[in-house]
py3Dmol code that shows the C-alpha trace and the ligand (Angstrom):
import py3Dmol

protein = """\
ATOM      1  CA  UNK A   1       0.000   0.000   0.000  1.00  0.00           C
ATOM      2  CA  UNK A   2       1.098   3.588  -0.863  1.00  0.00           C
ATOM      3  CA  UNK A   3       2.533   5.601   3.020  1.00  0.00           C
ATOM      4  CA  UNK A   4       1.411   8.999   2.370  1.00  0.00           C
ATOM      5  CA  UNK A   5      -0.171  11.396   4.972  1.00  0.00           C
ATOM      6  CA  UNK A   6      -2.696  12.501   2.260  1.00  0.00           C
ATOM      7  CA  UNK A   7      -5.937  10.677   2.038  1.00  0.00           C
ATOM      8  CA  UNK A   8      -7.811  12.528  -0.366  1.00  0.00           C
ATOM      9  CA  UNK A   9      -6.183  13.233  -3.333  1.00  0.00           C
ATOM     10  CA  UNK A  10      -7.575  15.101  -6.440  1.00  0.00           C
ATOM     11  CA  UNK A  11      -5.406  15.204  -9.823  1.00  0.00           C
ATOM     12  CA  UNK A  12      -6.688  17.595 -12.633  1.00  0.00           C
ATOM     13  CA  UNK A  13      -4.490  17.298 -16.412  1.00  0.00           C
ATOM     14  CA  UNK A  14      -4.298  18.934 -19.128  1.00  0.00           C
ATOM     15  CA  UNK A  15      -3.095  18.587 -22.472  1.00  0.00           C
ATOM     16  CA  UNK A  16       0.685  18.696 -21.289  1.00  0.00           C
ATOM     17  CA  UNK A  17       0.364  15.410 -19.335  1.00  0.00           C
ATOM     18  CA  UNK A  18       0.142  14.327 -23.125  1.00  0.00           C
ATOM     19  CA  UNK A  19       2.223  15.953 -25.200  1.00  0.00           C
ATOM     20  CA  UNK A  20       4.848  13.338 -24.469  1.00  0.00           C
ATOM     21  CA  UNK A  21       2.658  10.332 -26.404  1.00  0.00           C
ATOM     22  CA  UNK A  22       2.532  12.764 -29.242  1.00  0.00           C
ATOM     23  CA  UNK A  23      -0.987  14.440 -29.212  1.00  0.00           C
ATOM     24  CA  UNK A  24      -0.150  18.179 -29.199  1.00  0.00           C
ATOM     25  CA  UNK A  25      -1.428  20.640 -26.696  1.00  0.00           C
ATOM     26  CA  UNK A  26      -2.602  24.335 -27.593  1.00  0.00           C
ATOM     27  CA  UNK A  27       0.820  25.685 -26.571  1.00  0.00           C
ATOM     28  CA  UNK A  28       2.892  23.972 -29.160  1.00  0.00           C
ATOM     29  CA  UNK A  29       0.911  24.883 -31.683  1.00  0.00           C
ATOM     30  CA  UNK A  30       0.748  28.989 -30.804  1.00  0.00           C
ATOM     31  CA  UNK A  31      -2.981  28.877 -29.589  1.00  0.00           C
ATOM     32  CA  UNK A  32      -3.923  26.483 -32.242  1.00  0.00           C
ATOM     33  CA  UNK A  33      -5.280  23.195 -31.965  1.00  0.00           C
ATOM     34  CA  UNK A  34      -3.950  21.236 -34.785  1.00  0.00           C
ATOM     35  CA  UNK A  35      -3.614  24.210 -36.953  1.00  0.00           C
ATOM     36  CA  UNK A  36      -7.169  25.676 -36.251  1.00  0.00           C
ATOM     37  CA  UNK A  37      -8.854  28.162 -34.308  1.00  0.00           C
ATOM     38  CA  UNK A  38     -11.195  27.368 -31.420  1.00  0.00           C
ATOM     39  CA  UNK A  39     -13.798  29.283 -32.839  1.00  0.00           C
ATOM     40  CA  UNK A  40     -14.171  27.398 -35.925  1.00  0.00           C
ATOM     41  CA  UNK A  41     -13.798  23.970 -34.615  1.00  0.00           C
ATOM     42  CA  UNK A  42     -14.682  24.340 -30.697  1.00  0.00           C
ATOM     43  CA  UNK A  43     -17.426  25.963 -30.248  1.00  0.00           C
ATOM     44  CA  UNK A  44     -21.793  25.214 -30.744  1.00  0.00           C
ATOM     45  CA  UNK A  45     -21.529  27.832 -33.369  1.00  0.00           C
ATOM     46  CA  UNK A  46     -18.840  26.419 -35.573  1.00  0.00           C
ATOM     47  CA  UNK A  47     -21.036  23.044 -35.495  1.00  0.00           C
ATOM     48  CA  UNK A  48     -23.844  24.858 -36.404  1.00  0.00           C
ATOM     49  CA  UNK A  49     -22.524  26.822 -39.045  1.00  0.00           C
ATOM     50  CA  UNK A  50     -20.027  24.300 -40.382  1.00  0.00           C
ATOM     51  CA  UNK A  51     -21.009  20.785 -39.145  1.00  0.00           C
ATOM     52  CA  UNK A  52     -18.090  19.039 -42.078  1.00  0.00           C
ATOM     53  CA  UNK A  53     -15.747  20.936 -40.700  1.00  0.00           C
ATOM     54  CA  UNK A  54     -16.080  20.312 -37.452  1.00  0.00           C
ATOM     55  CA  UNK A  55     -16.763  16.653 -37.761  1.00  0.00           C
ATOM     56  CA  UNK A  56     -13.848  16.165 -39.632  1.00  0.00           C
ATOM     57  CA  UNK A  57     -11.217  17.861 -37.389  1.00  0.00           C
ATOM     58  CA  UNK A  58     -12.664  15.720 -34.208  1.00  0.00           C
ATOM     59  CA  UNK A  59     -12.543  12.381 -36.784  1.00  0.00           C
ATOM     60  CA  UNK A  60      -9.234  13.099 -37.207  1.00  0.00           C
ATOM     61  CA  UNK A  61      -8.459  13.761 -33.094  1.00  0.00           C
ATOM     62  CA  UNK A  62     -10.359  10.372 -32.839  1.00  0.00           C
ATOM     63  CA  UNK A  63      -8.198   8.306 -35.246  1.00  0.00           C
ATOM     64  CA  UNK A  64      -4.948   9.707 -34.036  1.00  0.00           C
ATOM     65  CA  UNK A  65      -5.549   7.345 -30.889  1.00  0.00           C
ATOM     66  CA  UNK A  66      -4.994   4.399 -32.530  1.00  0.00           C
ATOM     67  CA  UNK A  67      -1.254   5.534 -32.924  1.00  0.00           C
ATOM     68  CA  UNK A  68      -0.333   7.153 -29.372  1.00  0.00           C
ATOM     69  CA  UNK A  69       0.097   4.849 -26.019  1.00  0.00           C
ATOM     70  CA  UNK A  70       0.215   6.154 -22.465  1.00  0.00           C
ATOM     71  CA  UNK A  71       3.683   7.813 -21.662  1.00  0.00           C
ATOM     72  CA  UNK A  72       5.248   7.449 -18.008  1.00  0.00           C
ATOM     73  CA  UNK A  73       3.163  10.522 -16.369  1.00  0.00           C
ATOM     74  CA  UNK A  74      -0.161   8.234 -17.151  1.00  0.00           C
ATOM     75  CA  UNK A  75       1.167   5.014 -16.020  1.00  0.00           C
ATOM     76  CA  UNK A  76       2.831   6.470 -12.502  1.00  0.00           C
ATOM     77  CA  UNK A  77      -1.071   8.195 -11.993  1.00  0.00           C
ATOM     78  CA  UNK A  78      -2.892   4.779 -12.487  1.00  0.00           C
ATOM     79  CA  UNK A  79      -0.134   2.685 -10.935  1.00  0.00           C
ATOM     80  CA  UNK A  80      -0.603   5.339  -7.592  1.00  0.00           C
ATOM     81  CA  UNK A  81      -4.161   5.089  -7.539  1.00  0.00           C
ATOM     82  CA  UNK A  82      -4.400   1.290  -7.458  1.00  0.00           C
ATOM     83  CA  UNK A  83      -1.738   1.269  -4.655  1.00  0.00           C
ATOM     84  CA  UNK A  84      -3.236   4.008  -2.598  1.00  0.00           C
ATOM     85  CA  UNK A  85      -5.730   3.324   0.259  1.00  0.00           C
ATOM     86  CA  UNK A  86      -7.428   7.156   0.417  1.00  0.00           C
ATOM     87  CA  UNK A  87      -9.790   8.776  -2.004  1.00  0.00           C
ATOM     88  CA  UNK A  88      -8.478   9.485  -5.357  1.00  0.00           C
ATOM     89  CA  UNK A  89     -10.415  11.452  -8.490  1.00  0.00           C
ATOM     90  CA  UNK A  90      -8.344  12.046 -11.677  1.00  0.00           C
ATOM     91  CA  UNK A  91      -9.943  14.754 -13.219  1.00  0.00           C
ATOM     92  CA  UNK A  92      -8.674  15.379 -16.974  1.00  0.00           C
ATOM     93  CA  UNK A  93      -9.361  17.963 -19.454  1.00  0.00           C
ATOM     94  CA  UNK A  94      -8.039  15.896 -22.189  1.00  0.00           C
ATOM     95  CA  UNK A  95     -10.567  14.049 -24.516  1.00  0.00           C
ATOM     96  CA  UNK A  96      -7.896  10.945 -25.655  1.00  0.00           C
ATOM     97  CA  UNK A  97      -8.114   7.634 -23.924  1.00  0.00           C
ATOM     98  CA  UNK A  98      -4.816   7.405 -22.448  1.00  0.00           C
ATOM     99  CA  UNK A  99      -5.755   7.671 -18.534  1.00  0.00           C
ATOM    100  CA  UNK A 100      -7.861   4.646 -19.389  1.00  0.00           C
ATOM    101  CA  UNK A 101      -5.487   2.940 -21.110  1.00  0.00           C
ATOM    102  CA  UNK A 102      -2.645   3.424 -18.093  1.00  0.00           C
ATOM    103  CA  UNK A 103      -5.520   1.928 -16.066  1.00  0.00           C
ATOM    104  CA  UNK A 104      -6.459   4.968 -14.331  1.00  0.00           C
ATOM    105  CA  UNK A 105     -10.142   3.986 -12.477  1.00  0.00           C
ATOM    106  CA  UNK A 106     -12.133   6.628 -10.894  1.00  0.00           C
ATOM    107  CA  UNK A 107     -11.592   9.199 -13.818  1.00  0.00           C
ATOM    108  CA  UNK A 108     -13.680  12.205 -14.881  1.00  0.00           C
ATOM    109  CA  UNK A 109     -13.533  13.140 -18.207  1.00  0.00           C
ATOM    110  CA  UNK A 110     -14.805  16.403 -17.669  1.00  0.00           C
ATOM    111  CA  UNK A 111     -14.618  17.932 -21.282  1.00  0.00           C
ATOM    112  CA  UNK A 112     -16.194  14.818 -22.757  1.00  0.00           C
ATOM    113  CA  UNK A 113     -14.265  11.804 -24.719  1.00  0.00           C
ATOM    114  CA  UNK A 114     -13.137  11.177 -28.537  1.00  0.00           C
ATOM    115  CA  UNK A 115     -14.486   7.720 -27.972  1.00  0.00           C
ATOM    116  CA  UNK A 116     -18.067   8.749 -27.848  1.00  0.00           C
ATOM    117  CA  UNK A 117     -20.887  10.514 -29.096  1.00  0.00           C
ATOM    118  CA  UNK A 118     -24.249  11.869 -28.542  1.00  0.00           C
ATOM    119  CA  UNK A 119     -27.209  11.898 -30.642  1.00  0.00           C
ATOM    120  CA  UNK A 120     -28.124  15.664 -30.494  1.00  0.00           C
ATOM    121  CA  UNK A 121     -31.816  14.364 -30.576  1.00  0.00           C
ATOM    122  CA  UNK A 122     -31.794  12.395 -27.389  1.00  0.00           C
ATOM    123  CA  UNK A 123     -28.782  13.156 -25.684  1.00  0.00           C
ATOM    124  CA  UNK A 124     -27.995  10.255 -25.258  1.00  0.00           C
ATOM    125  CA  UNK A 125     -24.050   8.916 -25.530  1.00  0.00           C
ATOM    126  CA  UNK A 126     -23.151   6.006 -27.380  1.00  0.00           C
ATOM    127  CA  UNK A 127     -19.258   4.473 -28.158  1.00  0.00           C
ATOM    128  CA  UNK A 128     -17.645   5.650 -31.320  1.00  0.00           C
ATOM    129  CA  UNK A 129     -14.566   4.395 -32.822  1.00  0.00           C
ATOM    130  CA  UNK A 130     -15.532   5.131 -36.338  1.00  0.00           C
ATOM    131  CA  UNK A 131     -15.271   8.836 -38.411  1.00  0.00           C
ATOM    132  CA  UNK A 132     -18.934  10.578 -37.890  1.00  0.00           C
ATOM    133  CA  UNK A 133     -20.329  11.667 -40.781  1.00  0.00           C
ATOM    134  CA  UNK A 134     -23.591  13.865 -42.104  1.00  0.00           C
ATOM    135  CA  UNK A 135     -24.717  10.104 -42.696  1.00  0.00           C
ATOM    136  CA  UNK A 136     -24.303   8.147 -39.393  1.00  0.00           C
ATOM    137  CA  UNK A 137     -26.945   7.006 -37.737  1.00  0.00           C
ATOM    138  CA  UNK A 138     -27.037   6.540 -34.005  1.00  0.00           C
ATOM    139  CA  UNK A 139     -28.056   3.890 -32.337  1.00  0.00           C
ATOM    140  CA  UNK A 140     -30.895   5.031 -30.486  1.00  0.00           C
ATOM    141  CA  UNK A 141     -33.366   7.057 -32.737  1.00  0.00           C
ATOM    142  CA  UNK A 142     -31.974   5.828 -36.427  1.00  0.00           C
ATOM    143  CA  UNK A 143     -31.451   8.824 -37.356  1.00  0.00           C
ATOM    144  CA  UNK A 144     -28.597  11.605 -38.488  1.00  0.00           C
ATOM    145  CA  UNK A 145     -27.845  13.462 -35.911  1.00  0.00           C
ATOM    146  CA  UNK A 146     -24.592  12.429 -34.389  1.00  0.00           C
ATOM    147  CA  UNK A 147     -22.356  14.884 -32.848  1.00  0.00           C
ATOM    148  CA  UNK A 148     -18.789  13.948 -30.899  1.00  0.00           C
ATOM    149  CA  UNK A 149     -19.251  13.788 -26.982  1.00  0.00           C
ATOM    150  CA  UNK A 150     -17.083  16.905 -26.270  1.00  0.00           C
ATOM    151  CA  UNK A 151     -17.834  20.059 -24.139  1.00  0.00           C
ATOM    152  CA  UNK A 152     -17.487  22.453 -26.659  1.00  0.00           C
ATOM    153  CA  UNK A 153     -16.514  26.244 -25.642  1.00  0.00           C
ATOM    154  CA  UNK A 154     -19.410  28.088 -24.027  1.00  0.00           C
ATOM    155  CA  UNK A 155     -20.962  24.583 -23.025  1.00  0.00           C
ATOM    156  CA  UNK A 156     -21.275  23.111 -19.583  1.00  0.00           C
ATOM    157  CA  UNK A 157     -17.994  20.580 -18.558  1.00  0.00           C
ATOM    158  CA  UNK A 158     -19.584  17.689 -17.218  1.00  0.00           C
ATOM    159  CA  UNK A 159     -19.555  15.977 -13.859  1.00  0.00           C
ATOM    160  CA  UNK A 160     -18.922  19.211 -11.817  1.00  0.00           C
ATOM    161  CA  UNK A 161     -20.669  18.317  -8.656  1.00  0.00           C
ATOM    162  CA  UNK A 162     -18.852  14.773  -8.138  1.00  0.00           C
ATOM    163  CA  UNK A 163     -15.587  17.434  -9.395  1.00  0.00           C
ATOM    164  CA  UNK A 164     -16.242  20.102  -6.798  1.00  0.00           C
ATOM    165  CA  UNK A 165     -17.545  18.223  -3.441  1.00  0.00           C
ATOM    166  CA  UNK A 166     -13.907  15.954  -3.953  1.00  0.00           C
ATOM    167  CA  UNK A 167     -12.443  19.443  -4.316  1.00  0.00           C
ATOM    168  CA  UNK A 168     -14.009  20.694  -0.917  1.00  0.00           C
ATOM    169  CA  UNK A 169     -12.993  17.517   0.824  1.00  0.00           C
ATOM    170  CA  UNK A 170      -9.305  17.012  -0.431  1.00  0.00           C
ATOM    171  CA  UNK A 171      -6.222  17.639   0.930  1.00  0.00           C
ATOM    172  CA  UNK A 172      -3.612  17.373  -1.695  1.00  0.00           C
ATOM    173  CA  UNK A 173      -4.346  18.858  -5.412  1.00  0.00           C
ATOM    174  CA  UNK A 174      -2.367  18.065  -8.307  1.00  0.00           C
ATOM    175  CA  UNK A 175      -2.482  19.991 -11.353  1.00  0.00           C
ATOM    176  CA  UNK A 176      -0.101  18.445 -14.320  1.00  0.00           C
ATOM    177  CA  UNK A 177       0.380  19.990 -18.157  1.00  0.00           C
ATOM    178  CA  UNK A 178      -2.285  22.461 -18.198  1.00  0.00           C
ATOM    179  CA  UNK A 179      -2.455  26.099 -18.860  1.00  0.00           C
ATOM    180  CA  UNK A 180      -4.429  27.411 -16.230  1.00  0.00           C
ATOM    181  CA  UNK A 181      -6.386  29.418 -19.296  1.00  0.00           C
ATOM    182  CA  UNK A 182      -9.805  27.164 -19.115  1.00  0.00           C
ATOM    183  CA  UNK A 183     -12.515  27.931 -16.632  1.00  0.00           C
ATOM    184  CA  UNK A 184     -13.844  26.500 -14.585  1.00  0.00           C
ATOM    185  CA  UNK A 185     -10.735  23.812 -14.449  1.00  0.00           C
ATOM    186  CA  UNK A 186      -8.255  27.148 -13.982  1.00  0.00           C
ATOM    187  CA  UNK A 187     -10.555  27.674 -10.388  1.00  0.00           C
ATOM    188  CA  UNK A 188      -9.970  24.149  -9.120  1.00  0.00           C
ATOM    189  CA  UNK A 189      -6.914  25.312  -7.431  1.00  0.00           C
ATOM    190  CA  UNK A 190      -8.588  28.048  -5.239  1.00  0.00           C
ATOM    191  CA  UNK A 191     -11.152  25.643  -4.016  1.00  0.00           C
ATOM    192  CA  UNK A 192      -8.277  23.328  -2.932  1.00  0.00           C
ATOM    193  CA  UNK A 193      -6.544  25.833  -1.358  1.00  0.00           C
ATOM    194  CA  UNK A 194      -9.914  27.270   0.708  1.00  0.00           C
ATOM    195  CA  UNK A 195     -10.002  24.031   2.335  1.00  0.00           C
ATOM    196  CA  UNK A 196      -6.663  24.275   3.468  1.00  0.00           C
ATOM    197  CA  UNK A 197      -5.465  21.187   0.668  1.00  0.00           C
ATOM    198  CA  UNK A 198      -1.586  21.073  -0.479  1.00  0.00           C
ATOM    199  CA  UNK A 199      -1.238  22.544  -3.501  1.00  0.00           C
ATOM    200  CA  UNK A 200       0.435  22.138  -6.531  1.00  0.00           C
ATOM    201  CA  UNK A 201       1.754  22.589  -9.890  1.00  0.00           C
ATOM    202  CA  UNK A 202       3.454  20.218 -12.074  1.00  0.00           C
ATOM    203  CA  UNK A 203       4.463  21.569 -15.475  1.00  0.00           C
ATOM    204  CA  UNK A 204       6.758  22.294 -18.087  1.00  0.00           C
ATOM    205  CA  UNK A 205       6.507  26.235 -17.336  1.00  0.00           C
ATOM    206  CA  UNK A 206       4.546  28.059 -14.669  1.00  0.00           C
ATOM    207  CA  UNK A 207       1.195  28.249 -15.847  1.00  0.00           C
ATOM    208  CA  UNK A 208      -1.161  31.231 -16.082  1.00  0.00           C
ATOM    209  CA  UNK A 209      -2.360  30.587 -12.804  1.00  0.00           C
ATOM    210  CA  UNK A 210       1.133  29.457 -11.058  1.00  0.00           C
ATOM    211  CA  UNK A 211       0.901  32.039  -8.777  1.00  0.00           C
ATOM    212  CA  UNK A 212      -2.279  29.888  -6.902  1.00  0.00           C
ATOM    213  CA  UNK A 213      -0.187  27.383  -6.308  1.00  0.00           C
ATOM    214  CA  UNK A 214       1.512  26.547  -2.553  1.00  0.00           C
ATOM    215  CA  UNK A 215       4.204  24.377  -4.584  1.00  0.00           C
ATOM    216  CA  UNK A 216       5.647  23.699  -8.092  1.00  0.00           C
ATOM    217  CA  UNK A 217       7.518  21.357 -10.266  1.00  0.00           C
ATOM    218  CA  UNK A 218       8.678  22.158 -13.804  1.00  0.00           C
ATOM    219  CA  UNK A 219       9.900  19.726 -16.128  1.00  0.00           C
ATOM    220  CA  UNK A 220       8.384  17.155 -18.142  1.00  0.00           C
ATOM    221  CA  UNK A 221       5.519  15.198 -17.336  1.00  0.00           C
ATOM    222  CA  UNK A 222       7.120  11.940 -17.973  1.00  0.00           C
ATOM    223  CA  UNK A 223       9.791  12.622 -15.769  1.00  0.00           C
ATOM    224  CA  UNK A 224       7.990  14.805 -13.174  1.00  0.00           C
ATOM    225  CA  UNK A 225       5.139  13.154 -12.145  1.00  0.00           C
ATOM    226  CA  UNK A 226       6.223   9.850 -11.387  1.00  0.00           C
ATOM    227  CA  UNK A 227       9.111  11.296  -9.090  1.00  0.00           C
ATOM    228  CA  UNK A 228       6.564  13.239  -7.298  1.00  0.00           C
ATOM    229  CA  UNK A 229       3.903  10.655  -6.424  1.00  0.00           C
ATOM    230  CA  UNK A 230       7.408   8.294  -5.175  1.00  0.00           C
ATOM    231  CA  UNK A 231       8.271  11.210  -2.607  1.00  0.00           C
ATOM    232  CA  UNK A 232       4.442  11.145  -1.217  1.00  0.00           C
TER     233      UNK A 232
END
"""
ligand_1 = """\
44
NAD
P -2.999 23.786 -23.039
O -2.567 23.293 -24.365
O -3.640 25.109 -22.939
O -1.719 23.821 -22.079
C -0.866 22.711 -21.947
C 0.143 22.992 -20.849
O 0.960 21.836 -20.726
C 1.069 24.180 -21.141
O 1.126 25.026 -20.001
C 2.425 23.526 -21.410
O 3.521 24.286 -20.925
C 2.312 22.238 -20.632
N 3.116 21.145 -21.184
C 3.416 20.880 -22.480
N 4.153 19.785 -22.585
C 4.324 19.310 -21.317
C 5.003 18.205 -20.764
N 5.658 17.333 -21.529
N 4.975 18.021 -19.420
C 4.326 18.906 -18.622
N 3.656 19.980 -19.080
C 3.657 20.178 -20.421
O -3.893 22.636 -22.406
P -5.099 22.630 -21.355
O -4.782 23.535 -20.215
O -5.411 21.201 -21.085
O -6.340 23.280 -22.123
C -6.601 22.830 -23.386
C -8.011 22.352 -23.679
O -7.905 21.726 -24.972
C -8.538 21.275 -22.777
O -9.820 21.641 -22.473
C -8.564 19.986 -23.599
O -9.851 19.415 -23.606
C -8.293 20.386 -25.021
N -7.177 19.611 -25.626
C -7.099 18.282 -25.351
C -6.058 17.513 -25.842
C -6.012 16.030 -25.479
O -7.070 15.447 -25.221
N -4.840 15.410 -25.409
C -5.077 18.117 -26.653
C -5.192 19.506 -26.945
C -6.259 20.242 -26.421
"""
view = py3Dmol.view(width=600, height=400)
view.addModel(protein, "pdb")
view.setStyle({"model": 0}, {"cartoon": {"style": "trace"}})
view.addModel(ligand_1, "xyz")
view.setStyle({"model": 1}, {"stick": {}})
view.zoomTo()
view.show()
């Protein structure tokens, strides 16, 4: 069993935690993800207006998983949480697999998950490994109508009160490879830190919202995060 004097631990990542399987974040790409702006291919709007478009750029997110595996920072999370006797929610931002595929178990997915979509007739969520297209039919209503399961800018991220009652109850908070520029995931530190929680930081650069943070490490995920969770 893990010896660590924390016994509620709550672990929000980003896109940073990886960038090291090969799945770029918005920073390496100058703002851009994959070469596009948010606006045309992140948002309600850009469905509406452009549906192909945005279709496309998540089919190709989507099929890119079949060519990344979990890095070291993944597999040191799941391997911790299976050896640890507290509480423990991993909370991620990132819409790839590769927490589940480390083994990671009690895992939010709070900005939704390539590997699924939702008929925008009944809401409900069904698996998708395939390319949606104007054409696909989902399972439920046999219809068109399919859009990918992710919270889109301007939407709702999912599973907030589960997120923010292990928030108010922790007392260590981890925050690995993410910019600190999404809300409300940026605001997960201050809750920590209200309730008195350790806090910190573990990224390549300070983040926007470093300054929140009690502690930090900066340096690679890979490396990082695994050396961390061995000094708990
Ligand atoms: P971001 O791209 O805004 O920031 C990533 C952060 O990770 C940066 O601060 C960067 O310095 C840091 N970083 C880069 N490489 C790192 C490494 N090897 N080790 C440690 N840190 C590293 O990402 P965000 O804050 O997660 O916000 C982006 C939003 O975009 C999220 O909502 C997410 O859903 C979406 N997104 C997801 C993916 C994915 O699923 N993998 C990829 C890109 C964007």
């Amino acid at each position: 069993m893990q010896n660590t004097k924390h016994q509620r631990i709550v672990v929000l990542t980003g896109a940073g935690i990886s960038a090291e399987s090969g799945i770029n974040t918005f920073r390496d790409s100058g703002g851009l993800w994959e070469n596009h702006r948010l606006e045309d291919v992140a948002t309600p709007e850009a469905f509406e207006r452009n549906p192909e478009l945005v279709q496309r750029f998540y089919n190709a997110r989507r099929a890119q998983l079949n060519d990344v595996k979990p890095n070291p920072a993944h597999i040191a999370l799941a391997e911790f949480e299976a050896a640890f006797a507290g509480e423990f929610l991993l909370v991620t931002q990132n819409v790839d697999h590769l927490h589940s595929l480390a083994g990671s178990n009690k895992l939010i997915h709070m900005h939704g998950e390539l590997l699924k979509s939702r008929c925008i007739h009944t809401d409900k969520i069904h698996s998708q490994t395939s390319d949606i297209t104007e054409h696909s039919h989902c399972e439920c209503c046999q219809q068109p109508g399919l859009r990918p399961h992710i919270v889109w800018f301007g939407e709702m991220p999912l599973f907030m009160d589960e997120i923010y009652q292990a928030l108010e109850n922790c007392d260590l908070f981890i925050s690995i490879g993410t910019s600190g520029n999404v809300y409300p995931a940026a605001g997960f530190v201050e809750v920590a830190n209200s309730v008195g929680a350790r806090t910190i930081e573990i990224n390549l650069e300070p983040s926007n919202g470093a300054a929140a943070f009690k502690e930090a490490i900066h340096g690679p995920a890979s490396i990082e995060v695994s050396a961390f969770l061995s000094s708990l």
